[in-house]
C-alpha positions, 0 to 999 in steps of 0.5 A, spaced: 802 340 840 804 346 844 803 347 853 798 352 854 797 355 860 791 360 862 790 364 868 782 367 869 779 371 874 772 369 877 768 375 879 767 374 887 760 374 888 759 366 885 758 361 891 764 356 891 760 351 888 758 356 882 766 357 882 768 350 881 762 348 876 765 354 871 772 351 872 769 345 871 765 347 864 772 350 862 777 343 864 771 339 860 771 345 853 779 343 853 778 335 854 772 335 849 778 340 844 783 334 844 787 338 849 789 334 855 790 337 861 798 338 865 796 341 871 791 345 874 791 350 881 786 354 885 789 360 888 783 362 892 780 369 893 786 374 891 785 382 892 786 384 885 790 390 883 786 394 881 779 395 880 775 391 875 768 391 874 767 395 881 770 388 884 777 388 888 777 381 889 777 375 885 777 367 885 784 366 881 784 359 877 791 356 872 789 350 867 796 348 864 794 344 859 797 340 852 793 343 845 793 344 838 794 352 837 786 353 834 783 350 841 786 356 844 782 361 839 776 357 842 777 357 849 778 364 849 772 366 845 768 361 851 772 366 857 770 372 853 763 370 853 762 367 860 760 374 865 762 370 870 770 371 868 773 378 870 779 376 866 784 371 863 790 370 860 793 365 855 801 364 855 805 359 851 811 355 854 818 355 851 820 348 854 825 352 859 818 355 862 815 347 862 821 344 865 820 350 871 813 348 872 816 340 873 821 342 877 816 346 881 812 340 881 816 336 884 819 340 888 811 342 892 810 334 892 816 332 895 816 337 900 808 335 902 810 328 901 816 330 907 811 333 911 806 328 911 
């Protein structure tokens, strides 16, 4: 099994419930797969680099994940379809790049953990 990690875009104009459905039909699509999921984080609303679709803002979402390489073809083929998605991007992980997503890890949880 390689570590994934995807990036989408969710256009803007979805309410924060619609948004957390489509994240949620994407983390089910990938356990249903056989992939387990790593991590995931919600980075918000973001002001996109250029326009897409008239759109200057987006919901930008990471699901890191753990999958066999035919799952990835099937995913992105589900994000391409769905209209609420402006973009997205898929990227395989050396284990230098999973060792930093721990470490990084670690570190926020440790840094939370001091200041609560």
């Amino acid at each position: 099994m390689n570590q994934y990690e995807t990036v989408f875009i969710l256009t803007p104009v979805l309410s924060d419930d619609q948004m957390k459905e489509a994240v949620k039909k994407y983390e089910d699509y990938l356990a249903k797969a056989g992939a387990e999921i790593v991590h995931e984080e919600h980075w918000g609303m973001r002001k996109l680099a250029y326009p897409i679709q008239k759109k200057s803002t987006g919901f930008y979402h990471l699901i890191e994940f753990k999958a066999e390489g035919e799952v990835i073809a099937n995913v992105e083929t589900e994000l391409k379809r769905d209209e609420r998605v402006l973009r997205f991007l898929t990227v395989k992980l050396d284990k230098h790049a999973v060792a930093y997503n721990e470490k990084k890890r670690k570190k926020a949880q440790e840094q939370a953990e001091a200041q609560a």
